[in-house]
Residue frames as qw, qx, qy, qz and C-alpha x, y, z in Angstrom:
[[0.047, 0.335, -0.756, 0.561, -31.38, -18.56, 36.39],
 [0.593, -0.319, -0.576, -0.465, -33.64, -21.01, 37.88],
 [0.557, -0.706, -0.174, -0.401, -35.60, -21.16, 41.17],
 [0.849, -0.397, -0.146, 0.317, -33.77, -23.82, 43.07],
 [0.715, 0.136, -0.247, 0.640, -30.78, -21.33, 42.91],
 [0.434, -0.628, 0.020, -0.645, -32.63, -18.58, 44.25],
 [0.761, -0.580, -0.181, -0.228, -33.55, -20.62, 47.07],
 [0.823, -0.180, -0.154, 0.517, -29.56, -21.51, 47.64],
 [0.196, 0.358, -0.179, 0.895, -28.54, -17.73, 47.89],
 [0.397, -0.659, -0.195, -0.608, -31.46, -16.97, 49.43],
 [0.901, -0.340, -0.259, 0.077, -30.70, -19.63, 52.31],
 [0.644, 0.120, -0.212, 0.726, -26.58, -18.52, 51.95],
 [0.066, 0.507, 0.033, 0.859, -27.64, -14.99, 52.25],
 [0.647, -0.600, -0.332, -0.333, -29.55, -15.70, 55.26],
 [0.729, -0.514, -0.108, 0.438, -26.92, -17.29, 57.08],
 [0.527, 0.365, -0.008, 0.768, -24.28, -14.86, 55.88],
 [0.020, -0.609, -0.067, -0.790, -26.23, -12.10, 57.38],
 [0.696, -0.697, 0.018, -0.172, -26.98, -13.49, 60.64],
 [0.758, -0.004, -0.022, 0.652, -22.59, -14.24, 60.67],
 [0.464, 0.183, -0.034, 0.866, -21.85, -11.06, 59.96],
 [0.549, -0.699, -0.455, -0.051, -23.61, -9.43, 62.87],
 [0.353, 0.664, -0.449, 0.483, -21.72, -6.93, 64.37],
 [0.756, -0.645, 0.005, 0.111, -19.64, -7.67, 67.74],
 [0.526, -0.697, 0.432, 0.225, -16.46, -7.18, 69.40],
 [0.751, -0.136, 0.549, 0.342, -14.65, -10.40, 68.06],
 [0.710, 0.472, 0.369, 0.369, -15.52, -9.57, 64.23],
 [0.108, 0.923, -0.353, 0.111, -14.09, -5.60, 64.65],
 [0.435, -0.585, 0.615, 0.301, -10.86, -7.57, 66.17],
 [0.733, 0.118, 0.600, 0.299, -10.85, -10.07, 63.49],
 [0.404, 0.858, 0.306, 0.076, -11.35, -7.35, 60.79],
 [0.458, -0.840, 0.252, 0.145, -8.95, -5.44, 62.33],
 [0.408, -0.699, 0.525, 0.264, -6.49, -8.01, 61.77],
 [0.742, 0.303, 0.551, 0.233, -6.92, -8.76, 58.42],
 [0.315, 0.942, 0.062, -0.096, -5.15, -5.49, 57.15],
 [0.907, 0.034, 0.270, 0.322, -2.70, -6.04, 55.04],
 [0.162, -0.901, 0.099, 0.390, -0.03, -3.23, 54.41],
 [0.312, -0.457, 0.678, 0.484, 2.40, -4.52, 52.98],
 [0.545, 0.506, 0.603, 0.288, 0.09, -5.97, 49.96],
 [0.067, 0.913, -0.081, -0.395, 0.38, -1.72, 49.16],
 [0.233, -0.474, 0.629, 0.570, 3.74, -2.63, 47.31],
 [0.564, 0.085, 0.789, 0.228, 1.95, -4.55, 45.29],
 [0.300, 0.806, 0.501, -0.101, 0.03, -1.62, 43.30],
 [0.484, 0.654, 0.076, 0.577, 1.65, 1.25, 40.84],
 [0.480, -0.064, -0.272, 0.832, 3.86, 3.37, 42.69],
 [0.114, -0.308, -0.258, -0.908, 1.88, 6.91, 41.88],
 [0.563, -0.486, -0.314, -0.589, -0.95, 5.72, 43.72],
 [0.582, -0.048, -0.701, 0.409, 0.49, 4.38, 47.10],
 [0.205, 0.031, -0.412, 0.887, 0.47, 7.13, 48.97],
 [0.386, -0.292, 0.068, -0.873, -3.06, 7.59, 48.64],
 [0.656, 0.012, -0.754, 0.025, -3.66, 4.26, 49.79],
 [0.059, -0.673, 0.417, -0.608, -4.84, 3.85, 53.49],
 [0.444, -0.382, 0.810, -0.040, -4.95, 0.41, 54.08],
 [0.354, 0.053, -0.919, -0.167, -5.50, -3.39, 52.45],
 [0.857, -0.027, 0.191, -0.478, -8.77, -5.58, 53.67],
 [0.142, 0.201, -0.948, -0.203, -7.46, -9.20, 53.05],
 [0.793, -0.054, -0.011, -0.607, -10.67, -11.75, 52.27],
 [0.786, -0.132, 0.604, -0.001, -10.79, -15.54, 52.51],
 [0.273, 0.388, -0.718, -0.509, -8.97, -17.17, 49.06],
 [0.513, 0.159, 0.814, -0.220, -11.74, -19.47, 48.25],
 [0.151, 0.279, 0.727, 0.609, -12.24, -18.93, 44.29],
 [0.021, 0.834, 0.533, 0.144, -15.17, -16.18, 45.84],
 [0.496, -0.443, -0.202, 0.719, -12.78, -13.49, 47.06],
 [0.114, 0.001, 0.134, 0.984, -13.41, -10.76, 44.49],
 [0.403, -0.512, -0.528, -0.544, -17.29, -11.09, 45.51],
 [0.664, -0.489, -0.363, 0.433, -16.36, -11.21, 49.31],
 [0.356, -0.022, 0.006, 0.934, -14.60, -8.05, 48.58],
 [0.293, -0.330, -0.170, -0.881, -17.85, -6.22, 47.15],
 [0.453, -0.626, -0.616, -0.155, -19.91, -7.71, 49.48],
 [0.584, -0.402, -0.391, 0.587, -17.91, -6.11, 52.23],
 [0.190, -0.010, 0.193, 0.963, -17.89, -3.10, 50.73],
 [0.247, -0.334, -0.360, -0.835, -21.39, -2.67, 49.93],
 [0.475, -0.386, 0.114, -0.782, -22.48, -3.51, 53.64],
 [0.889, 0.089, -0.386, -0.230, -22.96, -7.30, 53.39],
 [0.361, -0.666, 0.650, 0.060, -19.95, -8.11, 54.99],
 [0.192, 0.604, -0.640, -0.433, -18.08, -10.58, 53.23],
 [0.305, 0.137, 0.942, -0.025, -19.79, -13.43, 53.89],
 [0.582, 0.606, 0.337, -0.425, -22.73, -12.02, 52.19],
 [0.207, -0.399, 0.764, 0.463, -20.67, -13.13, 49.05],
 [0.169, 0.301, 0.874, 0.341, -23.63, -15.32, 47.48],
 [0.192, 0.893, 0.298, -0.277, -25.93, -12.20, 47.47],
 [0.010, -0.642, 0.464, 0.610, -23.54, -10.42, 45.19],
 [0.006, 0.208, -0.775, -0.597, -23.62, -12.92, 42.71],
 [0.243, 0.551, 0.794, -0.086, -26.98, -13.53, 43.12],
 [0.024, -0.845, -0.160, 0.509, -27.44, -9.87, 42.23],
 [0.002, -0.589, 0.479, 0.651, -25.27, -9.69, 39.54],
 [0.119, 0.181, 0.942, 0.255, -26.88, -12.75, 38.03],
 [0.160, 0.712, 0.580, -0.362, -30.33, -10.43, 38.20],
 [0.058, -0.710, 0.128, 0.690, -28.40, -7.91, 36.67],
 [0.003, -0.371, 0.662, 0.651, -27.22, -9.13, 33.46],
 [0.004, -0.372, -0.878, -0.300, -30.99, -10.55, 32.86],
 [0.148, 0.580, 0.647, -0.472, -32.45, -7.56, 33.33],
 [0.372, 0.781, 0.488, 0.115, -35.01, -6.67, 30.46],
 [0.171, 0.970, 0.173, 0.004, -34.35, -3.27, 30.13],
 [0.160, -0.778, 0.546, 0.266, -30.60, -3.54, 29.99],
 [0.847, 0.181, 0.475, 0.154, -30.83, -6.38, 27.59],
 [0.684, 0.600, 0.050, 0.412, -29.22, -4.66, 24.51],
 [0.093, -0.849, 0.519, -0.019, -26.58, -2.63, 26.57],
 [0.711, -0.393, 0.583, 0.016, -25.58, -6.30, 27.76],
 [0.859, 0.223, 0.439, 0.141, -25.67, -7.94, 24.55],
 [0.421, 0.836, -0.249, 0.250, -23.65, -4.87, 22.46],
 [0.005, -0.858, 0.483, -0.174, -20.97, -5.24, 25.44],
 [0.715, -0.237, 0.658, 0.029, -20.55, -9.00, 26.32],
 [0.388, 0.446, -0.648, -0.480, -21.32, -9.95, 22.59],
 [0.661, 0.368, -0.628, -0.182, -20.19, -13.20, 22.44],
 [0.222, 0.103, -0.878, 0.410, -19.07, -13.83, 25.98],
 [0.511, -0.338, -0.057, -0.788, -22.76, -12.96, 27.41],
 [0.887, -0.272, -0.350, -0.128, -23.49, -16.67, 28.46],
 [0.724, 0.115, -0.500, 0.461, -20.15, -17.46, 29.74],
 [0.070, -0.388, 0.347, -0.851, -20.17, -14.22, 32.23],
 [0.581, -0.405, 0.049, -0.704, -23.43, -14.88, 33.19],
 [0.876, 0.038, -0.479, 0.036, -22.39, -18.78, 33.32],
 [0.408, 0.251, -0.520, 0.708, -19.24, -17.70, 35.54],
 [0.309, -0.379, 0.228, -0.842, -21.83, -15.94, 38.54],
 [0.792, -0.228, -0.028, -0.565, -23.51, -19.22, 39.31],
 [0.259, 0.248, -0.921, 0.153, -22.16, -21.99, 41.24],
 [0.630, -0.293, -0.566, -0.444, -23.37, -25.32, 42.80],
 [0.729, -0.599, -0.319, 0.093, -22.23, -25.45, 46.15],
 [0.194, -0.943, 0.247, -0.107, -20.09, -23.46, 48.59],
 [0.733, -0.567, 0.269, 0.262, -16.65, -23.51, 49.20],
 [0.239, -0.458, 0.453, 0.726, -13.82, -23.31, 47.06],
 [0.636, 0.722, 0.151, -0.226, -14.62, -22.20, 43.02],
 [0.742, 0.109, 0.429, 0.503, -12.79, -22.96, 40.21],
 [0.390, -0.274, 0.194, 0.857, -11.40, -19.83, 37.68],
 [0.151, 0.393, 0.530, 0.736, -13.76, -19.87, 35.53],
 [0.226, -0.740, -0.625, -0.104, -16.10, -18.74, 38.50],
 [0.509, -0.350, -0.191, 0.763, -13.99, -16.50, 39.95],
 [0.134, 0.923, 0.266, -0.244, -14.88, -12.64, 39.70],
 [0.580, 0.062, 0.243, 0.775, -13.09, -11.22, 36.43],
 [0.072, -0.756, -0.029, 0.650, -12.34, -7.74, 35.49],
 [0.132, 0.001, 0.172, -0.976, -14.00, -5.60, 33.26],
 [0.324, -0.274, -0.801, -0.422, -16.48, -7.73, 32.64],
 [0.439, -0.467, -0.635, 0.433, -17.94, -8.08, 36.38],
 [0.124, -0.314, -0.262, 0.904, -17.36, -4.01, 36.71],
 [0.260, -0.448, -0.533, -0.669, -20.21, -3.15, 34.43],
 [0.566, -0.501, -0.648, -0.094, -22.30, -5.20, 36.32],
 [0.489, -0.406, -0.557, 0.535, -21.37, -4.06, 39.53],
 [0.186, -0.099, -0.032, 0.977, -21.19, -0.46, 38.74],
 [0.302, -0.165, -0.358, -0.868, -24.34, -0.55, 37.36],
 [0.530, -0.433, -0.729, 0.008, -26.64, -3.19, 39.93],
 [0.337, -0.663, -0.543, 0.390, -25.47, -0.82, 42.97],
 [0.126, 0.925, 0.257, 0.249, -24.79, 2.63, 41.14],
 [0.631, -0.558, 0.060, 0.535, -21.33, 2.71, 42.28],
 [0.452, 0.666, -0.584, 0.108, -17.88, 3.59, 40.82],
 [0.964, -0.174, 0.044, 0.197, -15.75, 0.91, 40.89],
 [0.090, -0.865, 0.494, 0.022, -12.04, 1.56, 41.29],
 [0.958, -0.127, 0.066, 0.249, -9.33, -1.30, 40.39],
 [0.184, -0.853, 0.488, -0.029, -6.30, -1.28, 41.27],
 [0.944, 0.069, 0.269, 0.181, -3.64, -4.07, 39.43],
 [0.552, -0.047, 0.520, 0.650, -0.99, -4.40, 36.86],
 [0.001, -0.465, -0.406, -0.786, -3.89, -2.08, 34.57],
 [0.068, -0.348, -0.638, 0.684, -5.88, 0.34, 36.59],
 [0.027, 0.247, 0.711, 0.658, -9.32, 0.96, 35.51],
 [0.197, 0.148, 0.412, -0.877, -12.70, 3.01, 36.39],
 [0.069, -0.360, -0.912, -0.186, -16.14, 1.70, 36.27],
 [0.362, 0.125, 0.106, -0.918, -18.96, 4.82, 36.11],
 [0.414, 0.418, 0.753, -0.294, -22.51, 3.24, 35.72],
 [0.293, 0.105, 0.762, 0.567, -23.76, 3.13, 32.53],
 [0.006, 0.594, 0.718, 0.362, -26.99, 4.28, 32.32],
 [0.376, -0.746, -0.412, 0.364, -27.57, 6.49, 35.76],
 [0.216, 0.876, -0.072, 0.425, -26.49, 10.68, 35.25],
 [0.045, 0.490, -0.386, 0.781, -23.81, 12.38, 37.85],
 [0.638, -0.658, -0.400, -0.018, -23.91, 11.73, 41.58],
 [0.044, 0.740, -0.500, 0.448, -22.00, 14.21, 43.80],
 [0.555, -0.505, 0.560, -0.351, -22.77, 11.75, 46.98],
 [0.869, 0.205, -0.369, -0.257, -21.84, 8.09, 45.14],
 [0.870, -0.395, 0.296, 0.005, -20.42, 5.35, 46.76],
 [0.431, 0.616, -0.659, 0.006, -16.66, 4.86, 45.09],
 [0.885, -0.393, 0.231, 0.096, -15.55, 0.86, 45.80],
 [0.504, 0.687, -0.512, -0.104, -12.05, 0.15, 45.04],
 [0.974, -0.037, 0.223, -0.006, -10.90, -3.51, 44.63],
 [0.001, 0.753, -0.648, -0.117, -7.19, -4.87, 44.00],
 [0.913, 0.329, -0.200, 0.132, -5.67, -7.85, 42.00],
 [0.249, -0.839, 0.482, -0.033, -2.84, -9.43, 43.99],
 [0.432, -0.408, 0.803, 0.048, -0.11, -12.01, 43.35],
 [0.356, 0.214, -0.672, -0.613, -1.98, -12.57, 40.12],
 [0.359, -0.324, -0.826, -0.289, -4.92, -14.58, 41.63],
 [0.264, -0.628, -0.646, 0.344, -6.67, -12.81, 44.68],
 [0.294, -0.796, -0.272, -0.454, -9.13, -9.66, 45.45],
 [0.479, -0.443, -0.695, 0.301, -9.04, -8.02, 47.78],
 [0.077, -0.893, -0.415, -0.158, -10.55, -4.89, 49.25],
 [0.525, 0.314, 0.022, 0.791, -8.79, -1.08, 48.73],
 [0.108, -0.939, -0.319, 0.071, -9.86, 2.16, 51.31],
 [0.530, 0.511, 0.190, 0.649, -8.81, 4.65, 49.59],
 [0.161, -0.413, -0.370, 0.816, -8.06, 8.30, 51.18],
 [0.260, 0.829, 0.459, -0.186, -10.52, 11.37, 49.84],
 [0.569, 0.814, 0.007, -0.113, -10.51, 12.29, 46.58],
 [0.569, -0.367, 0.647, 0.352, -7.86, 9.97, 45.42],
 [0.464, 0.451, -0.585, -0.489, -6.97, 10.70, 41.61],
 [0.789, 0.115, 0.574, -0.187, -9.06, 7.81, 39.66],
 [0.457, -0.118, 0.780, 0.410, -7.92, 5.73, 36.76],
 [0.230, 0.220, -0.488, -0.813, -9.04, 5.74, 33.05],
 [0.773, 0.117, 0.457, -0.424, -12.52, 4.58, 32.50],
 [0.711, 0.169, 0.673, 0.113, -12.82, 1.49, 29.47],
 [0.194, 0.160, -0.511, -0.822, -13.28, 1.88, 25.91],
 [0.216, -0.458, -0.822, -0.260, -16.34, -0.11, 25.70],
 [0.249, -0.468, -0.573, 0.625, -17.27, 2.00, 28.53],
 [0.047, 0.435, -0.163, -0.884, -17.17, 4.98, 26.39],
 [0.270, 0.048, -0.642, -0.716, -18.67, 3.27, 23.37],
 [0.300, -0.377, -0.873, -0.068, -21.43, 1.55, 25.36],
 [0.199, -0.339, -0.705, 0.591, -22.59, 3.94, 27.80],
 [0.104, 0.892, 0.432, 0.075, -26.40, 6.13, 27.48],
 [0.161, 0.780, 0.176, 0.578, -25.95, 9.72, 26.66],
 [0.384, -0.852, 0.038, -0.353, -26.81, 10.64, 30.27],
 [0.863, -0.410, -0.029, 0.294, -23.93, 8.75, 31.73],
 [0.543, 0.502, -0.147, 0.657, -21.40, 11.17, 30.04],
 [0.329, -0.835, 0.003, -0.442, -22.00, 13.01, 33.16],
 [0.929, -0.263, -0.037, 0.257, -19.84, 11.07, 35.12],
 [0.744, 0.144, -0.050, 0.651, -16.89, 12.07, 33.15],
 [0.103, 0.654, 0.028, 0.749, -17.68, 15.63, 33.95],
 [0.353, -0.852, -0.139, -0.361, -18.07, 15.20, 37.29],
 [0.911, -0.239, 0.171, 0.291, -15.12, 13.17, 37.93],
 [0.736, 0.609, 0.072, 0.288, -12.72, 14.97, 35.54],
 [0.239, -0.885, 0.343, -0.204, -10.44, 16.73, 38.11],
 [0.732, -0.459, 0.497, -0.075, -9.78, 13.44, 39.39],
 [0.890, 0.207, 0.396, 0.089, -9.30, 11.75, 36.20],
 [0.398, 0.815, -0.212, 0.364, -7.19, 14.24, 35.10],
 [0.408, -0.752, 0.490, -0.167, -5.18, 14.25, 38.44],
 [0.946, 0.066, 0.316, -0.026, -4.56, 10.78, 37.65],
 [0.834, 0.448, 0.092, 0.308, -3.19, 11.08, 34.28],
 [0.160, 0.907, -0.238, 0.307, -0.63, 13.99, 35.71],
 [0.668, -0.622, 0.295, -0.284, 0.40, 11.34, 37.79],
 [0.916, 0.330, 0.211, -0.087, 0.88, 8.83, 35.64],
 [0.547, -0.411, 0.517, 0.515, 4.63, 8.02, 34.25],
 [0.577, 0.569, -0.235, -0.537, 5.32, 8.85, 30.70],
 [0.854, -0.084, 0.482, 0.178, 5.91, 5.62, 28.96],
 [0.267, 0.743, -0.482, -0.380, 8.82, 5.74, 26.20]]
């Protein structure tokens, strides 16, 4: 990743963060970007814990607008995220997790996190799923939560058990937009990856044990398929 793009997040991330300033207007505007009725749009079983929708701008950055918002940034803070995640997947000491789990696609991911100017992005740039949840799960030490047509958990890879972790959960609507999921406490979480399982350090099995109420609550939730 080379300098001059640094300097263009660095610059985006500036303004972004002096935009998303709190005040009045942005709680109304925030306010009125909740989006209820996108609920229908997720597996029945989980609705009810559901306690609202976040709609973001649809601008080919919307499932990075989501985690930015989530992780504090507000949503303009969109080119930090991928600036971050572009740190991530070149960093040294996760070099052979990345390369056992991207394989082949390793460039193209990391290819897909870097654009040349704001404003709308094409697909390939667009934030995809599970690829992206590694990354995320592991850059801020979340759990990631999606919520779509498949519904998948993202435990950090490397990091042991937190009791106090930050859970984000992110939704796939209308088959092309993000957009951001607050969930109610201790909402039964989805199944985590296979690669997840076959890629992840020793000490990360801890996760599933501390999570396993939930991830069991889940699957008791779950329809039987015949």
């Amino acid at each position: 990743m080379d300098h001059s793009y640094h300097e263009y997040v660095d610059k985006a991330s500036q303004s972004s963060q002096r935009q998303s300033q709190p005040s009045q207007t942005s709680k109304k505007l925030k306010l009125s970007k909740k989006q209820p009725q996108f609920t229908l749009q997720f597996p029945n079983h989980i609705r009810s814990y559901i306690e609202d929708v976040v709609n973001v701008e649809s601008d080919g950055n919307c499932g990075f607008r989501v985690i930015a918002s989530l992780h504090g940034y507000g949503e303009d803070g969109w080119p930090m995220v991928r600036r971050e995640l572009g740190l991530e997947i070149i960093d040294k000491d996760k070099s052979t997790l990345y390369d056992k789990l991207f394989s082949n696609w390793l460039s193209e991911v990391r290819e897909s996190l870097m654009i040349e100017s704001f404003g709308s992005q094409p697909p390939e740039k667009w934030l995809t799923l599970p690829d992206m949840g590694y990354l995320i799960a592991n850059r801020y030490n979340v759990v990631l939560v999606y919520l779509g047509n498949s519904c998948m958990t993202f435990f950090p890879m490397t990091s042991s058990h937190s009791p106090n972790v930050s859970i984000y959960c992110i939704g796939f609507i209308n088959q092309n937009h993000w957009v951001q999921v607050n969930m109610k406490e201790g909402f039964p979480l989805p199944p985590v990856t296979l690669d997840w399982r076959k890629f992840r350090s020793h000490t990360a099995t801890s996760w599933m044990l501390g999570f396993a109420g939930r991830l069991q609550h889940w699957k008791l939730l779950t329809p039987i398929l015949t």
